[in-house]
C-alpha positions as CSV (number, residue, x, y, z in Angstrom):
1,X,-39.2,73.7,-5.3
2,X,-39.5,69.8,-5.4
3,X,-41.3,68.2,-2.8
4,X,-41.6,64.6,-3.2
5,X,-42.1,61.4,-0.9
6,X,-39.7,58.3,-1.5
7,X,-40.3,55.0,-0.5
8,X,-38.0,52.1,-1.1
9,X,-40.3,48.4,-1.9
10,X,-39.3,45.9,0.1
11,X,-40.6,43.2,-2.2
12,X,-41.6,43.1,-5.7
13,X,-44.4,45.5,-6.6
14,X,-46.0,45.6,-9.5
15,X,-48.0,48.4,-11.5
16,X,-51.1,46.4,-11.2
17,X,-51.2,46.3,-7.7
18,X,-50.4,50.5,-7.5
19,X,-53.8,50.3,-9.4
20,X,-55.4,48.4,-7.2
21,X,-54.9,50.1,-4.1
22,X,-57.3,52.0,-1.8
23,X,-56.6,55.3,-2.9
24,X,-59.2,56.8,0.0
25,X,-60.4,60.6,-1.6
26,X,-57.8,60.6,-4.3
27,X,-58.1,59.1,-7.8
28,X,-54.9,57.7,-10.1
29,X,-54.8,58.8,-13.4
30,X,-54.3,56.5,-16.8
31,X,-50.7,54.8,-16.6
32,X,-47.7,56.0,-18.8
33,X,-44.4,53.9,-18.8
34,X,-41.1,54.8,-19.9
35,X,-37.4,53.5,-19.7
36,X,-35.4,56.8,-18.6
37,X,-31.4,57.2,-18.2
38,X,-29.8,59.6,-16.2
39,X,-26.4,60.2,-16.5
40,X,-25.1,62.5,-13.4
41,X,-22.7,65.1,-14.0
42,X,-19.4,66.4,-11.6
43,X,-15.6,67.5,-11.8
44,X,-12.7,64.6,-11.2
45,X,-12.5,66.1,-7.8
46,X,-16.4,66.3,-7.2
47,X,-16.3,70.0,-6.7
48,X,-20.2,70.0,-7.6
49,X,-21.1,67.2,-5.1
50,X,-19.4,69.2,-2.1
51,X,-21.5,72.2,-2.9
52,X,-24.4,69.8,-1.9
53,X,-25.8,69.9,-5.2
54,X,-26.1,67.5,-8.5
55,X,-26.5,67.7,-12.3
56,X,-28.2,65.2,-14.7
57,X,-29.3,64.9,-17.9
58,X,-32.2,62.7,-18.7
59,X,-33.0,61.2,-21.8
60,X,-35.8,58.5,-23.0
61,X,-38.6,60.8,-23.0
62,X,-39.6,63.6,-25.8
63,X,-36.6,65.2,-25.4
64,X,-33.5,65.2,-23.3
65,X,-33.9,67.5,-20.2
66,X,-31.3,68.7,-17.8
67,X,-31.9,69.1,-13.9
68,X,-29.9,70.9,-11.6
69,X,-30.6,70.0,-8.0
70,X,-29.9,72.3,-4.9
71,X,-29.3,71.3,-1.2
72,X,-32.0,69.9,0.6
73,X,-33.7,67.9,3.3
74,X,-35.0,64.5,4.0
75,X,-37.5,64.1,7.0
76,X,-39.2,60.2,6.9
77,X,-39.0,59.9,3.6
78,X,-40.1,63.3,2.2
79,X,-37.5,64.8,-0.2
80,X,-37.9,69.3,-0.2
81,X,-35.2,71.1,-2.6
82,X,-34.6,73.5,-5.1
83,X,-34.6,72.3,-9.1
84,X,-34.1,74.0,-11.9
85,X,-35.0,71.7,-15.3
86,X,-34.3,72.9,-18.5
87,X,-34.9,70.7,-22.4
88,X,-31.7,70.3,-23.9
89,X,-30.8,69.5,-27.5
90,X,-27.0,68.5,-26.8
91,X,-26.2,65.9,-24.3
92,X,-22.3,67.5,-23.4
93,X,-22.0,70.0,-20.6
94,X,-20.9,73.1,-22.6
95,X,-24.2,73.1,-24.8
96,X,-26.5,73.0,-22.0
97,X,-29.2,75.7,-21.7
98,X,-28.1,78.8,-20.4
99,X,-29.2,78.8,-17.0
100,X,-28.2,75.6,-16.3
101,X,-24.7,76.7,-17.1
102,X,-24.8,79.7,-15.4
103,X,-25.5,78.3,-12.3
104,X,-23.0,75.9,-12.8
105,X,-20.8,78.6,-13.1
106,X,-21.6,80.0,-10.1
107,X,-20.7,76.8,-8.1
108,X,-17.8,75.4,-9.5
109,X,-16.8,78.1,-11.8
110,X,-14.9,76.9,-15.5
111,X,-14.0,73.1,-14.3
112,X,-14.4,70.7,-16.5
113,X,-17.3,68.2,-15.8
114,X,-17.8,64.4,-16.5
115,X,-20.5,61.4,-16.4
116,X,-20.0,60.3,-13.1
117,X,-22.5,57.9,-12.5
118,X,-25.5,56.4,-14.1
119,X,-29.2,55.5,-13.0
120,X,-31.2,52.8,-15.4
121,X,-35.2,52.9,-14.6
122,X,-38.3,51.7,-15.9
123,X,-40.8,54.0,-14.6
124,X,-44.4,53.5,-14.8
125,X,-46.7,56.9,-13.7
126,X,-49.9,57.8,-12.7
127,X,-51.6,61.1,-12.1
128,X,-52.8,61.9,-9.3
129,X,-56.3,63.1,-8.2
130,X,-58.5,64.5,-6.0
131,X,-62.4,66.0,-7.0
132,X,-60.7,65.8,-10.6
133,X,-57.8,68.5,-10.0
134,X,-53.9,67.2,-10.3
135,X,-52.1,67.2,-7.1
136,X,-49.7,64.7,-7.6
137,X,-47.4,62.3,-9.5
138,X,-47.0,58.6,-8.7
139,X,-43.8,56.8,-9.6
140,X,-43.2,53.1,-10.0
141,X,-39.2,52.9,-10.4
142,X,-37.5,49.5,-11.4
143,X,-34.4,49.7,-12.1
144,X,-30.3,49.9,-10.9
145,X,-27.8,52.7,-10.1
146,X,-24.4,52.1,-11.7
147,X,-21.0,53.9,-10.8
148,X,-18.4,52.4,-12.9
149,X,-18.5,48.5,-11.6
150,X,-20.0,49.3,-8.8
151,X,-24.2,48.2,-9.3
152,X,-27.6,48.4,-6.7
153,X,-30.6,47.6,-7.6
154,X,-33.4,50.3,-7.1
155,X,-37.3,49.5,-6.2
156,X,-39.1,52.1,-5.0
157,X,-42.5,54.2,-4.5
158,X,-42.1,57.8,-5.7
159,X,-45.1,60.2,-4.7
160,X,-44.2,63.9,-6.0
161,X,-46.6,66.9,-5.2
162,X,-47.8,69.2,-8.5
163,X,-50.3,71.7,-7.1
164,X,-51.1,69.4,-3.7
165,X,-49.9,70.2,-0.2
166,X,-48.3,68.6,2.2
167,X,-51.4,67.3,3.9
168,X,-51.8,65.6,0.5
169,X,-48.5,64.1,0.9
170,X,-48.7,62.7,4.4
171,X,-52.2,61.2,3.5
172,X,-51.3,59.3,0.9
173,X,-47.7,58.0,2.4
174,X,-50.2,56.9,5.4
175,X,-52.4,54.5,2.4
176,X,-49.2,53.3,1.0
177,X,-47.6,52.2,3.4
178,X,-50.5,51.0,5.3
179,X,-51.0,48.9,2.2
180,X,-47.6,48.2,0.5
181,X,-43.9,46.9,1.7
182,X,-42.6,50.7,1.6
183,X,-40.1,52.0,4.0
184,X,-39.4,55.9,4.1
185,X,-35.9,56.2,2.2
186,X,-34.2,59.5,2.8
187,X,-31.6,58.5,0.3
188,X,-32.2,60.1,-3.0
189,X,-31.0,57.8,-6.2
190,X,-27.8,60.4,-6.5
191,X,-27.0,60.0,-2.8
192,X,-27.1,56.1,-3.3
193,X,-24.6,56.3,-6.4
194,X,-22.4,59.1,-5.1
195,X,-22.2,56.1,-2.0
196,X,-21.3,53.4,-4.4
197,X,-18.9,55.9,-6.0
198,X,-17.0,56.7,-3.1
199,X,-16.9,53.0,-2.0
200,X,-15.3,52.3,-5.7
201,X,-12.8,54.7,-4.7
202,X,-11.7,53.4,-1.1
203,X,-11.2,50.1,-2.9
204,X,-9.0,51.5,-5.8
205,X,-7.3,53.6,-2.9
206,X,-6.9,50.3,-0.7
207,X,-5.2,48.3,-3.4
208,X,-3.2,51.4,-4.9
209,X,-1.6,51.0,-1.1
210,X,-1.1,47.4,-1.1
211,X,0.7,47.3,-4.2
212,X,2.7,50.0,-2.9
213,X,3.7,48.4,0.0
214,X,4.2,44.7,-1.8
215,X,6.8,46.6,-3.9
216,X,8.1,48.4,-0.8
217,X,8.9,44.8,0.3
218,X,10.6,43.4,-2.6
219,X,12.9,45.8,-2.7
220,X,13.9,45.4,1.2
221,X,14.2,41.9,0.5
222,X,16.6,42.5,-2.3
């Protein structure tokens, strides 16, 4: 199960100023950065997406990983839902780790998948501590979500429980946005690019019809 806070920057932030935050009991760890791509998986028809679920593959790091993402919930910001992540060594569909296929199997049976849409992000981390014990990951994300020509930028506050609780979580959403321009998004990055794809597609649909009906009237004026 991931359990994760989101929090979309309302103005530039930087990683210094993460750093220098009043952290109250908890401690952040030495910084890591890292320019990840995720490429987001579905059908033509988005047979995956209406199951309320979403695959991606994410590569920059070690080694390319694959994460399948189950339905979930979004109260004020705090993301809860079921993930299955797997290391992959081939970046098509068909060569991804058994489970992750499987599963896929189960939801949308043999049809065919495709990159959908795209997320670009420079992510700086920090561990997160209290009394020296990990109960946390904090996320710096940069970046912009891309479906076809359809672009948004993407600034945001990630905070993702690993061995906390949720009195953790609420805690330190309180001291960031106490401290930070950071608004509870209950949008996750996929839900923001499946939005952008679905507006691509009203458009494509909209002029598909206008061209019809500019030929439609041509041909009565004839």
């Amino acid at each position: 199960m991931e359990i994760e806070a989101k929090y979309t920057l309302t103005e530039p932030v930087s990683a210094e100023q993460i750093e220098a935050l009043d952290w109250g009991a908890y401690q952040l760890g030495d910084r890591h950065t890292i320019d990840q791509h995720d490429t987001f998986f579905d059908t033509p028809k988005l047979a995956l997406s209406r199951t309320r679920h979403a695959v991606r593959l994410r590569t920059g790091g070690k080694q390319p990983v694959v994460t399948l993402k189950g339905p979930g919930s979004a109260v004020q910001g705090v993301h809860s839902r079921e993930e299955w992540e797997e290391p992959t060594a081939d970046p098509d569909p068909g060569g991804w780790p058994e489970l992750i296929r499987h599963k896929l199997q189960d939801l949308i049976a043999a049809q065919p998948m495709e990159p959908l849409l795209a997320v670009h992000n420079n992510r700086r981390t920090w561990e997160l501590l209290r009394d020296g014990q990990i109960v946390g990951e904090v996320a710096l994300d940069l970046g912009e979500i891309v479906a076809g020509d359809e672009r948004e930028p993407m600034h945001e506050l990630e905070i993702e429980l690993k061995g906390g609780t949720h009195d953790d979580l609420a805690a330190i959403g309180e001291l960031v946005q106490r401290q930070l321009p950071a608004q509870p998004e209950d949008r996750s990055k996929f839900a923001r690019g499946l939005a952008l794809v679905r507006h691509a597609q009203s458009l494509t649909q909209t002029e598909t019809t206008m061209q019809h009906a500019a030929s439609s009237n041509e041909s009565d004026n004839e």
